[in-house]
mmCIF file of the N, C-alpha and C atoms, coordinates in Angstrom:
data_MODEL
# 
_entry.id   MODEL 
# 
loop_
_atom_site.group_PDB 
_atom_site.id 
_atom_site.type_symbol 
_atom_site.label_atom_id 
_atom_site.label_alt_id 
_atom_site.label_comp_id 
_atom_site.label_asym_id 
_atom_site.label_entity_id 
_atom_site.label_seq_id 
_atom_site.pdbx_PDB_ins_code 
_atom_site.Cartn_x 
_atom_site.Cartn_y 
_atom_site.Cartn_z 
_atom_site.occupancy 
_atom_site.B_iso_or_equiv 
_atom_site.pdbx_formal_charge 
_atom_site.auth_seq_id 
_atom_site.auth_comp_id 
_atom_site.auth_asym_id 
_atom_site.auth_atom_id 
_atom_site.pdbx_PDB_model_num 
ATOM 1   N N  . UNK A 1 1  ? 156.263 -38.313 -201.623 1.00 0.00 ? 1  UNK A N  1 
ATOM 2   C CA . UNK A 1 1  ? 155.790 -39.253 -202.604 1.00 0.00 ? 1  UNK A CA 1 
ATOM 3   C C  . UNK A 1 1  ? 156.550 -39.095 -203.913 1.00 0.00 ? 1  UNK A C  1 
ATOM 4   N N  . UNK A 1 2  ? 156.889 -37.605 -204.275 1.00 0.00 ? 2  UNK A N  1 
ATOM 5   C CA . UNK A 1 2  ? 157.206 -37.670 -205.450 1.00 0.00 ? 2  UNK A CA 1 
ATOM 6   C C  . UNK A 1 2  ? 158.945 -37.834 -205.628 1.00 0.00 ? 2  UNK A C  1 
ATOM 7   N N  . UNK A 1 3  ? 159.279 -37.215 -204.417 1.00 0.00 ? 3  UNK A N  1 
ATOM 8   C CA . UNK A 1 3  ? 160.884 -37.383 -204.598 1.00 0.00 ? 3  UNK A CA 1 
ATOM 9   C C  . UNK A 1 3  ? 161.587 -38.433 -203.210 1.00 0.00 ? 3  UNK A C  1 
ATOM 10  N N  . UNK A 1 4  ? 162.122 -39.244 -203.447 1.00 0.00 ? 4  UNK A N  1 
ATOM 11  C CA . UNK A 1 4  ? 162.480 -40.223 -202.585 1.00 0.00 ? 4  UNK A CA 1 
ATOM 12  C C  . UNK A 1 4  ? 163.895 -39.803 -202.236 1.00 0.00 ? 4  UNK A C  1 
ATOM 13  N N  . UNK A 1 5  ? 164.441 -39.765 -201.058 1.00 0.00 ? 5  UNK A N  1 
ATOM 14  C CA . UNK A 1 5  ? 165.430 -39.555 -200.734 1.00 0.00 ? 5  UNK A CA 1 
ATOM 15  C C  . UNK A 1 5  ? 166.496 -40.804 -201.036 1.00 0.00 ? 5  UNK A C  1 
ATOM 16  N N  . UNK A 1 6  ? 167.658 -40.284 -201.352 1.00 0.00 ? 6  UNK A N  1 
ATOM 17  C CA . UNK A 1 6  ? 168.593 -41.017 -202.022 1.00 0.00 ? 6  UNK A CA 1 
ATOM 18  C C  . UNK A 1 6  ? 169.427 -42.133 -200.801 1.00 0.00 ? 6  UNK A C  1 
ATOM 19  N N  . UNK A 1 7  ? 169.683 -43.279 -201.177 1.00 0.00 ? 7  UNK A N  1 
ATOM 20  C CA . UNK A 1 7  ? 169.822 -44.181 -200.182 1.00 0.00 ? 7  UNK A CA 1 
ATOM 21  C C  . UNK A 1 7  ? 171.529 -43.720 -200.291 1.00 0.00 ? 7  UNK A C  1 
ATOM 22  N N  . UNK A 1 8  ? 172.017 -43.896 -199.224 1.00 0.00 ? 8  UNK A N  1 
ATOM 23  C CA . UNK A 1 8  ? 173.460 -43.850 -199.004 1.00 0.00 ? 8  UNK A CA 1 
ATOM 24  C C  . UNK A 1 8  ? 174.081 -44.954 -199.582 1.00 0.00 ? 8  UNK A C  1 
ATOM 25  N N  . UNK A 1 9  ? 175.454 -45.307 -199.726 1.00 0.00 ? 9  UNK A N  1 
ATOM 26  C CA . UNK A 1 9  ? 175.819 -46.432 -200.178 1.00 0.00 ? 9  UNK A CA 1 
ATOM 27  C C  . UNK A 1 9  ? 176.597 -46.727 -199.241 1.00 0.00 ? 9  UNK A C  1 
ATOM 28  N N  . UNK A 1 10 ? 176.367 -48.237 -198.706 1.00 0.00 ? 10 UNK A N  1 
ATOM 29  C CA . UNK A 1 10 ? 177.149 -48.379 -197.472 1.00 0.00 ? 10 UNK A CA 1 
ATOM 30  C C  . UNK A 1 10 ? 178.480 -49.003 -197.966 1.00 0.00 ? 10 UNK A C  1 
ATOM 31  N N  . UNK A 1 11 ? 179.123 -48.480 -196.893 1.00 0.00 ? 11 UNK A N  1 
ATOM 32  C CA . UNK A 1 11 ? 180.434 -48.963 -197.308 1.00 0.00 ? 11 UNK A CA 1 
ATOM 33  C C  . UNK A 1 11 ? 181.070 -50.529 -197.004 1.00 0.00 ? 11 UNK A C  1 
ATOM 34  N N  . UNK A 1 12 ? 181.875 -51.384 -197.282 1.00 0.00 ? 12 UNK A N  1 
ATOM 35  C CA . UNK A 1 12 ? 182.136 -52.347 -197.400 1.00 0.00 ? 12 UNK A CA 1 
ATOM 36  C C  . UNK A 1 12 ? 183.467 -52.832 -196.851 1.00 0.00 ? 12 UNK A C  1 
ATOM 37  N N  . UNK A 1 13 ? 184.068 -54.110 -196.058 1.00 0.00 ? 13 UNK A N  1 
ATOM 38  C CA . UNK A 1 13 ? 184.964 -54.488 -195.062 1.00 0.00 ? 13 UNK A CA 1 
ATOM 39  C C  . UNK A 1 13 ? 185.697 -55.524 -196.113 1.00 0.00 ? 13 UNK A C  1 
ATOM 40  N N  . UNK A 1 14 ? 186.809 -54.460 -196.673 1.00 0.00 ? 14 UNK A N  1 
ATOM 41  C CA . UNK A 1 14 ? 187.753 -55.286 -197.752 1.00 0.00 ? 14 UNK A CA 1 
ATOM 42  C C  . UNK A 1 14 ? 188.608 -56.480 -196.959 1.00 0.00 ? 14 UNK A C  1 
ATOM 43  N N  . UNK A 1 15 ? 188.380 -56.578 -195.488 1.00 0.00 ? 15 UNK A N  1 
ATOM 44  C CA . UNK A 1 15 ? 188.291 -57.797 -194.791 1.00 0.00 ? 15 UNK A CA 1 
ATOM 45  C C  . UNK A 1 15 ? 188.093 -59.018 -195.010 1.00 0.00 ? 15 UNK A C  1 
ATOM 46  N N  . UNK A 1 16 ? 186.421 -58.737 -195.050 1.00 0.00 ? 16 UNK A N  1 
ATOM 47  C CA . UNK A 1 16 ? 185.847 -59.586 -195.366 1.00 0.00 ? 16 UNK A CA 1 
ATOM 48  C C  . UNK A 1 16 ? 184.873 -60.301 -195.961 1.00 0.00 ? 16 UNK A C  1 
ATOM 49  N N  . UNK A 1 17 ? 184.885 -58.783 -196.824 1.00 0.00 ? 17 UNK A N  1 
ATOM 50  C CA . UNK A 1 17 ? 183.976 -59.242 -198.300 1.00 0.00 ? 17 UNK A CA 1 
ATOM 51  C C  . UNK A 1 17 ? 184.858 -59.009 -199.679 1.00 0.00 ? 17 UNK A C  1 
ATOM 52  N N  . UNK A 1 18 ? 184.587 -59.418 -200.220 1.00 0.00 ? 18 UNK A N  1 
ATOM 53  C CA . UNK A 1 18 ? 185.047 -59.092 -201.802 1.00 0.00 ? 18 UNK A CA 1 
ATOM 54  C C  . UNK A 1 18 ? 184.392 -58.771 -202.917 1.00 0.00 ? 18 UNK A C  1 
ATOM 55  N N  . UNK A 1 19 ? 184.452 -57.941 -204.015 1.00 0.00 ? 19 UNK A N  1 
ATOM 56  C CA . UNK A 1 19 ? 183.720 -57.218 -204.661 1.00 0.00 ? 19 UNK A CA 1 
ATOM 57  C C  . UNK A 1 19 ? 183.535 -57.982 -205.750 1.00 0.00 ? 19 UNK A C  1 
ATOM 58  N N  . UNK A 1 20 ? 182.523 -58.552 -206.698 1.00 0.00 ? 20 UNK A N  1 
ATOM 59  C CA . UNK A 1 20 ? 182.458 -59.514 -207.493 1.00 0.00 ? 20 UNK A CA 1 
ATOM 60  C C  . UNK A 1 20 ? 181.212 -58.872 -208.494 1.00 0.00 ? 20 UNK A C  1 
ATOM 61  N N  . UNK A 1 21 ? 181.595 -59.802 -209.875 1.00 0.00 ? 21 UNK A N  1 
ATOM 62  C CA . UNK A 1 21 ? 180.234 -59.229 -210.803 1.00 0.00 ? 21 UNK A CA 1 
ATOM 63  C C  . UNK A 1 21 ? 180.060 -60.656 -210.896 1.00 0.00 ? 21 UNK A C  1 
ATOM 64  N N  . UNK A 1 22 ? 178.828 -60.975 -210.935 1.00 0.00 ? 22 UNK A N  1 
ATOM 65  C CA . UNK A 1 22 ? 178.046 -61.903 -211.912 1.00 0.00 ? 22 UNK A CA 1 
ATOM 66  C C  . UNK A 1 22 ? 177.408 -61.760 -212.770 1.00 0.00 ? 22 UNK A C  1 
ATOM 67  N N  . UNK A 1 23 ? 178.185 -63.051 -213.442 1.00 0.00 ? 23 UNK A N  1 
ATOM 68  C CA . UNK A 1 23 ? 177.542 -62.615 -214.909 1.00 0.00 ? 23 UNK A CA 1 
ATOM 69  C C  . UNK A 1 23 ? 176.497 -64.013 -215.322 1.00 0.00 ? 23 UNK A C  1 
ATOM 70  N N  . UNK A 1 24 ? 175.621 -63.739 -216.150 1.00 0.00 ? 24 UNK A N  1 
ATOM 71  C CA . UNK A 1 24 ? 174.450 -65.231 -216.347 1.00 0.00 ? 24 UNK A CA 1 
ATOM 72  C C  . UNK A 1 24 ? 175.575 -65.589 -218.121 1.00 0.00 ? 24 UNK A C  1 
ATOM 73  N N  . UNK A 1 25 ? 175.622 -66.771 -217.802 1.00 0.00 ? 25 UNK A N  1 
ATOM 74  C CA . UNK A 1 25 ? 176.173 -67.370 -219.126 1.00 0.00 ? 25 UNK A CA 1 
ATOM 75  C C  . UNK A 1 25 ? 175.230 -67.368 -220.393 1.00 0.00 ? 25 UNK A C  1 
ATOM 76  N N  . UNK A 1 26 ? 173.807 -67.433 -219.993 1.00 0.00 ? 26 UNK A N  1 
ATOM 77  C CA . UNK A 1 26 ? 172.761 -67.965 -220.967 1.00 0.00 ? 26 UNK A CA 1 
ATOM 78  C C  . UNK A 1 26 ? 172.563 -65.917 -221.587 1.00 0.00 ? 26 UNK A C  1 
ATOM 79  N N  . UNK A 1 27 ? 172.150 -65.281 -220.573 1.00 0.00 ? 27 UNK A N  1 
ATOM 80  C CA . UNK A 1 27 ? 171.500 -63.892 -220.874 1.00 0.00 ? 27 UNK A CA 1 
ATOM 81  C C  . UNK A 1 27 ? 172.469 -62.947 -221.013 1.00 0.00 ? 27 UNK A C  1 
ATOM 82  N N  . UNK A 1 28 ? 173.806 -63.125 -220.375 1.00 0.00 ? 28 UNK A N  1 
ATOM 83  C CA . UNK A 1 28 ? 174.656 -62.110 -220.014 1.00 0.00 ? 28 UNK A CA 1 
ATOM 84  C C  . UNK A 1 28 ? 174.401 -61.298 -219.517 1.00 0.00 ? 28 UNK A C  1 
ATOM 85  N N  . UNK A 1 29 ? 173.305 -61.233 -218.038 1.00 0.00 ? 29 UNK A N  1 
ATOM 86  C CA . UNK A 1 29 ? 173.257 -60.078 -217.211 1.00 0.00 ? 29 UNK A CA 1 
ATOM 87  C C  . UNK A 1 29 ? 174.256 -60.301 -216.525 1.00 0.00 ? 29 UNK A C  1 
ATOM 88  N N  . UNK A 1 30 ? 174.812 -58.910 -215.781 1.00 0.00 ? 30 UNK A N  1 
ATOM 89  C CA . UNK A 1 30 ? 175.605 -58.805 -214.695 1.00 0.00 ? 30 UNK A CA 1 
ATOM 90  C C  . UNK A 1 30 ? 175.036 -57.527 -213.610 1.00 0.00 ? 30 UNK A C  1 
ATOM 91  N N  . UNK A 1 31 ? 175.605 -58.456 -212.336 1.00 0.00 ? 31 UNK A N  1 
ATOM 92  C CA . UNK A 1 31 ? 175.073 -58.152 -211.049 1.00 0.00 ? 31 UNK A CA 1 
ATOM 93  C C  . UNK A 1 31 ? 176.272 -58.062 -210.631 1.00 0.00 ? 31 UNK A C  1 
ATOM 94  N N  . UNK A 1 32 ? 176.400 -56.651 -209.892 1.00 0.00 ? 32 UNK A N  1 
ATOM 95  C CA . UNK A 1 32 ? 177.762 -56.093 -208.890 1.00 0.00 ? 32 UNK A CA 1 
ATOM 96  C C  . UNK A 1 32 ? 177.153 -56.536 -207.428 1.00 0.00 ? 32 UNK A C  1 
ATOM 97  N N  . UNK A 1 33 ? 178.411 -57.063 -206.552 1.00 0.00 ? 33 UNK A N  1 
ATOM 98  C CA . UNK A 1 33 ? 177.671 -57.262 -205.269 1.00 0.00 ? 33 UNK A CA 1 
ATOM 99  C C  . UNK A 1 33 ? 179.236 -57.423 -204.655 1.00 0.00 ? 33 UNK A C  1 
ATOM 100 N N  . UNK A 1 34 ? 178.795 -58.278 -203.630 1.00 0.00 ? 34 UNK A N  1 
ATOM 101 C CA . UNK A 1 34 ? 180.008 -58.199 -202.496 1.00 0.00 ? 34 UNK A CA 1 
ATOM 102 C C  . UNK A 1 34 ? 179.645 -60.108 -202.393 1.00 0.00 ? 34 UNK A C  1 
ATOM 103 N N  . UNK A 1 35 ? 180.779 -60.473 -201.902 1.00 0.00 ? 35 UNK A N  1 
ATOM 104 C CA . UNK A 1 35 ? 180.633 -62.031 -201.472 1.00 0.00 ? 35 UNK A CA 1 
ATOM 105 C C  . UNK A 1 35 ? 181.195 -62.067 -200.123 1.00 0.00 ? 35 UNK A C  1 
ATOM 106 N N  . UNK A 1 36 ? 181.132 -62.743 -199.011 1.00 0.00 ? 36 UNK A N  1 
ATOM 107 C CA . UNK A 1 36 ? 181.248 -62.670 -197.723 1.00 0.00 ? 36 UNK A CA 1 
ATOM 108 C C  . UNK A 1 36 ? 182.991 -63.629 -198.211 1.00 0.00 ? 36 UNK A C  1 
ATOM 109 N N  . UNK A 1 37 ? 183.833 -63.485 -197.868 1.00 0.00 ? 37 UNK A N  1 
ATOM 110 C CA . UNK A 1 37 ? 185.444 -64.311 -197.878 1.00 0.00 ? 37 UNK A CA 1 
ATOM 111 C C  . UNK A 1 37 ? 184.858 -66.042 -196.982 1.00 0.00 ? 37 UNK A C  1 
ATOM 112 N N  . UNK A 1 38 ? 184.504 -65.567 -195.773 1.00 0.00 ? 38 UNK A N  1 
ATOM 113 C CA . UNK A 1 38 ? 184.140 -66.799 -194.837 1.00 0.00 ? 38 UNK A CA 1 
ATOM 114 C C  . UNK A 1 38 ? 183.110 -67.638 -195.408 1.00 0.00 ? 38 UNK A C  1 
ATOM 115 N N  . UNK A 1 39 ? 181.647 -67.480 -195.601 1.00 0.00 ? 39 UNK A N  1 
ATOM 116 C CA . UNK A 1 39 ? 181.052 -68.173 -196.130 1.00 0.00 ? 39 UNK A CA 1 
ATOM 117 C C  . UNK A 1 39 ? 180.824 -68.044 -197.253 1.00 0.00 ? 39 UNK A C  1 
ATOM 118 N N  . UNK A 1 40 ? 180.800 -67.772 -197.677 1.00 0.00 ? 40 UNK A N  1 
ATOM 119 C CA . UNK A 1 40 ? 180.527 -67.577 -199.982 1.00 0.00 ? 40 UNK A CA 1 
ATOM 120 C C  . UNK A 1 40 ? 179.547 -66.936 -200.063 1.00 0.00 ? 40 UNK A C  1 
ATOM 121 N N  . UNK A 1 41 ? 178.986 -66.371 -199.445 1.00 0.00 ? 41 UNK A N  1 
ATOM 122 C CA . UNK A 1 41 ? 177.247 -65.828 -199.447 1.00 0.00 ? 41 UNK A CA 1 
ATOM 123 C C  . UNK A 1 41 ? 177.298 -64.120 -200.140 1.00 0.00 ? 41 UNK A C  1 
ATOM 124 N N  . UNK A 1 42 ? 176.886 -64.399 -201.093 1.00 0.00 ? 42 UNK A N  1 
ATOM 125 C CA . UNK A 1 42 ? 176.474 -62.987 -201.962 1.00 0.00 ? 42 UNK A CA 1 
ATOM 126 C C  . UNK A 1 42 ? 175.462 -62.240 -202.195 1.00 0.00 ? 42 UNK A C  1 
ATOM 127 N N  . UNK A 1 43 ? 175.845 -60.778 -201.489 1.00 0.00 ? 43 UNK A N  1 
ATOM 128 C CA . UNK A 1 43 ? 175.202 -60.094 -201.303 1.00 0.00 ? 43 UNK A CA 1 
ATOM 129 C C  . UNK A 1 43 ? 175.135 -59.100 -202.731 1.00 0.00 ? 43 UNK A C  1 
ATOM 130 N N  . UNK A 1 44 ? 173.829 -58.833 -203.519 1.00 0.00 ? 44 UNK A N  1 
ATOM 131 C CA . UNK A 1 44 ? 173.541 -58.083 -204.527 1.00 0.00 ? 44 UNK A CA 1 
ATOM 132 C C  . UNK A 1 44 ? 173.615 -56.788 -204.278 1.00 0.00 ? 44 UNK A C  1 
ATOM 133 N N  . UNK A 1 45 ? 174.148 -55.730 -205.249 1.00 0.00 ? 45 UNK A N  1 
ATOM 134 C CA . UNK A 1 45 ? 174.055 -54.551 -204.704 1.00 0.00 ? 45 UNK A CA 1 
ATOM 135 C C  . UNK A 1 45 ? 173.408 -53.317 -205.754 1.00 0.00 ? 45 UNK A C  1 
ATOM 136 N N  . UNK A 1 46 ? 173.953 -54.196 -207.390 1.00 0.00 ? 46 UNK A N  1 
ATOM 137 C CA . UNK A 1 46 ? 172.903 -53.195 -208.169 1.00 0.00 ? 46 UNK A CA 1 
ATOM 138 C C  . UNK A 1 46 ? 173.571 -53.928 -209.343 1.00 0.00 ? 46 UNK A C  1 
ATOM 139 N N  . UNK A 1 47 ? 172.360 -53.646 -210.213 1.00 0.00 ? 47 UNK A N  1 
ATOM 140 C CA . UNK A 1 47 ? 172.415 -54.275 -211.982 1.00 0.00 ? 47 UNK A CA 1 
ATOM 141 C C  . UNK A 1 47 ? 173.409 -53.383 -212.703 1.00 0.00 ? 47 UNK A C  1 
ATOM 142 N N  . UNK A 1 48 ? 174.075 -53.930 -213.440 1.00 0.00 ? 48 UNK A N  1 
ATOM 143 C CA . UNK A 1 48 ? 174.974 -53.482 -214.286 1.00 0.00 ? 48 UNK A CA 1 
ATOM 144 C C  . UNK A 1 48 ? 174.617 -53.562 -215.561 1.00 0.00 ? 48 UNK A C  1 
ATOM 145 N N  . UNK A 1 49 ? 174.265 -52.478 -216.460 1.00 0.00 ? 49 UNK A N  1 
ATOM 146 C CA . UNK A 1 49 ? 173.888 -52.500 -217.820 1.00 0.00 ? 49 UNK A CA 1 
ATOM 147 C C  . UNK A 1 49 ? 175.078 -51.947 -219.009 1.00 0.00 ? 49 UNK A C  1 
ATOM 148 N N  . UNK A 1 50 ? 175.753 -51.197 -218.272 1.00 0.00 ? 50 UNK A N  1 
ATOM 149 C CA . UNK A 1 50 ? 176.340 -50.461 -219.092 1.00 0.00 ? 50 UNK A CA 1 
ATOM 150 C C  . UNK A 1 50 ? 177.786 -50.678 -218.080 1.00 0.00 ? 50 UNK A C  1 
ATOM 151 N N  . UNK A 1 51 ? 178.925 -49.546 -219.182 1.00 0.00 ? 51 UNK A N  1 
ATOM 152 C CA . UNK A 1 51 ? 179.653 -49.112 -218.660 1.00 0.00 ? 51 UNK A CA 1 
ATOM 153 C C  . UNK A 1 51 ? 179.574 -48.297 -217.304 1.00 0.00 ? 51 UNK A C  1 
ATOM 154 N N  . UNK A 1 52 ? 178.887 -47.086 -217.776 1.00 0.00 ? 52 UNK A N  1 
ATOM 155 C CA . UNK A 1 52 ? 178.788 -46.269 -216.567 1.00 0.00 ? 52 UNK A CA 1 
ATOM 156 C C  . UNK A 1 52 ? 178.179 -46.914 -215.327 1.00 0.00 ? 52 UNK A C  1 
ATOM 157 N N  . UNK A 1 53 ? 177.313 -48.018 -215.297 1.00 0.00 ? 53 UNK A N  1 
ATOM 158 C CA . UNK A 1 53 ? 176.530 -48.302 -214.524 1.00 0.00 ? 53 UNK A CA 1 
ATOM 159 C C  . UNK A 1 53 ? 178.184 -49.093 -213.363 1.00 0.00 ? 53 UNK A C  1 
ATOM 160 N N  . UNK A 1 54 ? 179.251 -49.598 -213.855 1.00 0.00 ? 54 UNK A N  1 
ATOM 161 C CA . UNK A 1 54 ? 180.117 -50.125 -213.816 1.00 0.00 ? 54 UNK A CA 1 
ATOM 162 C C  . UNK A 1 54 ? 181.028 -49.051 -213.165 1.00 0.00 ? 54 UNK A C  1 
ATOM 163 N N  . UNK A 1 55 ? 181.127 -48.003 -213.510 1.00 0.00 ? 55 UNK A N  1 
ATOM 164 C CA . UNK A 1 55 ? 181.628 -47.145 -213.214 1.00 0.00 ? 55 UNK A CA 1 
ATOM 165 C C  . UNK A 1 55 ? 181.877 -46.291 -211.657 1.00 0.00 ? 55 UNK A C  1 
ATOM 166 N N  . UNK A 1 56 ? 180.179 -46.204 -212.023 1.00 0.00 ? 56 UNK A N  1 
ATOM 167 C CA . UNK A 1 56 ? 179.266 -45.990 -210.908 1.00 0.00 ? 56 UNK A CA 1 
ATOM 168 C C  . UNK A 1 56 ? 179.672 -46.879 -209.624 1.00 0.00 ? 56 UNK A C  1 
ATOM 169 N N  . UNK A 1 57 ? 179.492 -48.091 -209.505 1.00 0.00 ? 57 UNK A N  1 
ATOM 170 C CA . UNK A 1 57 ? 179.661 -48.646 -208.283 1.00 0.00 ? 57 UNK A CA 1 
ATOM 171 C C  . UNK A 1 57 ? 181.031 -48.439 -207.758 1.00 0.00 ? 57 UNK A C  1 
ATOM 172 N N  . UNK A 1 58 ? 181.536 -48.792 -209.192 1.00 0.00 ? 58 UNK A N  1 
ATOM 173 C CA . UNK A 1 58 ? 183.502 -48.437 -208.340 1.00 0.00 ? 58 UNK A CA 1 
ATOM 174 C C  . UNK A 1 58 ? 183.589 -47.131 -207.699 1.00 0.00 ? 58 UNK A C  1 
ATOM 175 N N  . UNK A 1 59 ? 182.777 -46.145 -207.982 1.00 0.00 ? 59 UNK A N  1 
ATOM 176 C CA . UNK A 1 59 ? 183.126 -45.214 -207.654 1.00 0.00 ? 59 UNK A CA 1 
ATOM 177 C C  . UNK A 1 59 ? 182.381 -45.282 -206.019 1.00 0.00 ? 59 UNK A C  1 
ATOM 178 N N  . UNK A 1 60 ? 181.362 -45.396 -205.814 1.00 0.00 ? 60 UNK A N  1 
ATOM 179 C CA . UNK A 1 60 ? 180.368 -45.253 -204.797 1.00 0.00 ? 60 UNK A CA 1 
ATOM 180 C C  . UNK A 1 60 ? 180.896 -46.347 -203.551 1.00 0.00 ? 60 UNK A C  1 
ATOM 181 N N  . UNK A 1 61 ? 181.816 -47.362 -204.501 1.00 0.00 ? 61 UNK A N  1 
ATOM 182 C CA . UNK A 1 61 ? 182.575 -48.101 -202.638 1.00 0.00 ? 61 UNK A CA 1 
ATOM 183 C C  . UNK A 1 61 ? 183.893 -48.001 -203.114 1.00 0.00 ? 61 UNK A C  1 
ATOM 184 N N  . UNK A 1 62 ? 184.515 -47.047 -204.298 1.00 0.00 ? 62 UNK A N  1 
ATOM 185 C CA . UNK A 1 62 ? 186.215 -47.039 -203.579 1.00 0.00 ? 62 UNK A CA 1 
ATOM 186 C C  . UNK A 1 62 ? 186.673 -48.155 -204.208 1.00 0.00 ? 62 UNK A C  1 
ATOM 187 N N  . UNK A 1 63 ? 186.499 -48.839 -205.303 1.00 0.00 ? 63 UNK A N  1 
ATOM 188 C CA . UNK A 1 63 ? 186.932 -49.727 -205.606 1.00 0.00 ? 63 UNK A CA 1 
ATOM 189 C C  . UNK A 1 63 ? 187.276 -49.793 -207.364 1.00 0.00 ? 63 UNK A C  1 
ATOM 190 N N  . UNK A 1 64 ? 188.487 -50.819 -207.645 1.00 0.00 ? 64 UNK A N  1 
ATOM 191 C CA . UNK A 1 64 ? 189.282 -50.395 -208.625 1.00 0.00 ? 64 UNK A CA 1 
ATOM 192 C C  . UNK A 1 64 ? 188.361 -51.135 -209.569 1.00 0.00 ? 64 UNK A C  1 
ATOM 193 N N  . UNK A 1 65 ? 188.575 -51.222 -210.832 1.00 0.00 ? 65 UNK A N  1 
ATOM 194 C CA . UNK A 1 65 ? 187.959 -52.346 -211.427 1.00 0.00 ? 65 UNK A CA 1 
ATOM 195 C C  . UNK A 1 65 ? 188.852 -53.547 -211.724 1.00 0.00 ? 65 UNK A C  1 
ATOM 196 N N  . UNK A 1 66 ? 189.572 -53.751 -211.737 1.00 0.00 ? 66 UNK A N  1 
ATOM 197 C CA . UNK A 1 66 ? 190.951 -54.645 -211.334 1.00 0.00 ? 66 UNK A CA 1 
ATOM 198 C C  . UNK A 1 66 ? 190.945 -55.353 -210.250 1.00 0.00 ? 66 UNK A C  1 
ATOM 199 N N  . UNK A 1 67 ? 190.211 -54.907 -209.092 1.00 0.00 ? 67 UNK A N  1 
ATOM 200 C CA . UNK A 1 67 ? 189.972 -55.567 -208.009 1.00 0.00 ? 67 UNK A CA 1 
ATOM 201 C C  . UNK A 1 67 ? 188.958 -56.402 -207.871 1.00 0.00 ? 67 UNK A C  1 
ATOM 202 N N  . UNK A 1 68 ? 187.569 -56.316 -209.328 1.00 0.00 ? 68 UNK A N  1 
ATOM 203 C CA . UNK A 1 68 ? 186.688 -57.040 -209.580 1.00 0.00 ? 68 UNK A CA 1 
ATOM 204 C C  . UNK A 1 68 ? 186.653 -57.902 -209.555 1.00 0.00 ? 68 UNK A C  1 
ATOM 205 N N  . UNK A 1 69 ? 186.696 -59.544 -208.983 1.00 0.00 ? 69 UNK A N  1 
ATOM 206 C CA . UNK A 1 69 ? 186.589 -60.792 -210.017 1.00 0.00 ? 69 UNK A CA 1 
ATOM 207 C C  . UNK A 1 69 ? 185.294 -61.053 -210.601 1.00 0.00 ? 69 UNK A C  1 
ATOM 208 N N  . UNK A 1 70 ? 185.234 -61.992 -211.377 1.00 0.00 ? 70 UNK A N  1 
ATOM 209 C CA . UNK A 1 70 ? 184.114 -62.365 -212.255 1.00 0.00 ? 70 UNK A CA 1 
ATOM 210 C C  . UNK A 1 70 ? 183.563 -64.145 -211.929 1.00 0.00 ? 70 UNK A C  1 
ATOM 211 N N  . UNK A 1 71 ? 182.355 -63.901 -211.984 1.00 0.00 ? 71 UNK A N  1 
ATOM 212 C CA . UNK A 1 71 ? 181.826 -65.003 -211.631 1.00 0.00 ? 71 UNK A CA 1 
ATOM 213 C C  . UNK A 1 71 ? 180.760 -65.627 -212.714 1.00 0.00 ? 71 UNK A C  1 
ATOM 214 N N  . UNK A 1 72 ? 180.921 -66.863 -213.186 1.00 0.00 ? 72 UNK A N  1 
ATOM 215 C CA . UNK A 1 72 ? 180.265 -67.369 -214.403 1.00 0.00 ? 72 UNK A CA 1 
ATOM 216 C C  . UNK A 1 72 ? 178.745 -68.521 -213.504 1.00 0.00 ? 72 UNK A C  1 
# 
């Protein structure tokens, strides 16, 4: 109850997803996720508040931040 075991981070098919932030134009949240290449369908993977939070994901799937695109 008190300590939850830590979820793995699954890894991702530079195939055939691509690594993307969204961002809200009105609030400026941003959401790190993956987008499927074939159908456009985006999958959420965690809120981005900060730098580190930014950091964090690149690090946890292997990915550059350069390789990010951005989505409005």
């Amino acid at each position: 109850m008190w300590f939850r075991k830590k979820q793995e981070a699954s890894s991702y098919d530079p195939q055939t997803q691509q690594p993307v932030i969204r961002t809200s134009i009105c609030t400026g949240e941003q959401v790190a996720g993956f987008r499927n290449r074939q159908t456009g369908k985006f999958s959420e993977v965690m809120l981005i508040r900060s730098d580190r939070d930014l950091e964090g994901f690149c690090k946890s799937y292997g990915v550059s931040q350069e390789e990010i695109s951005r989505e409005y």
